[in-house]
N, C-alpha and C positions, 0 to 999 in steps of 0.2 A: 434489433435492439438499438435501443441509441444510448444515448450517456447516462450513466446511473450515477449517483454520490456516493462515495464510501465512507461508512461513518466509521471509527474502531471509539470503542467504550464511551459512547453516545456522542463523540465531538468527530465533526466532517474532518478529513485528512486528504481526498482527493474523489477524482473519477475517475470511472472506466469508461472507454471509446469502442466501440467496434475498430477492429483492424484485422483484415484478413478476415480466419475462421478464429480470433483469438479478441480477448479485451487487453486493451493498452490500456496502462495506470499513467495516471498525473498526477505526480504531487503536488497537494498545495498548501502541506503544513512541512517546515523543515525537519523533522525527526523522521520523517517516513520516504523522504527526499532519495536514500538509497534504492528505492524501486521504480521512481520514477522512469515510465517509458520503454518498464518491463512489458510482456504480456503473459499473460495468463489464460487459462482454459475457461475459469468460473469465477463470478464474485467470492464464492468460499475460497477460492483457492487465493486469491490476494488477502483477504485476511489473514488466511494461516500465515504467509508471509509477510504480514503488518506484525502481527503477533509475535513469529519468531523474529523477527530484524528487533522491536522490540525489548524483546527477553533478553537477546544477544547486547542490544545497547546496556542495557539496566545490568547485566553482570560484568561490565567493564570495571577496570578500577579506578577511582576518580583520581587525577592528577591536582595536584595542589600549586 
């Protein structure tokens, strides 16, 4: 495999690398920046963590 683009809800956020038997993510938009250089099994499975890191942002509470 080589480098794939990760889109989440149609706009690019990063790629995955081959590393080892695993994909390494690279961030390249800052709100997804918390996984950066994680790896992962499968492209589905960095979504579901694009998704949850996400949700988890979006129910914080905003500070003024």
């Amino acid at each position: 495999m080589k480098k794939q683009v990760i889109e989440y809800a149609g706009v690019p956020v990063g790629i995955v690398v081959p590393d080892e038997d695993r994909l390494k993510f690279i961030a390249v938009k800052f709100h997804v920046h918390d996984l950066d250089e994680q790896r992962f099994r499968n492209t589905d499975e960095v979504k579901l963590a694009i998704r949850d890191l996400l949700a988890r942002q979006n129910a914080r509470p905003m500070h003024v």
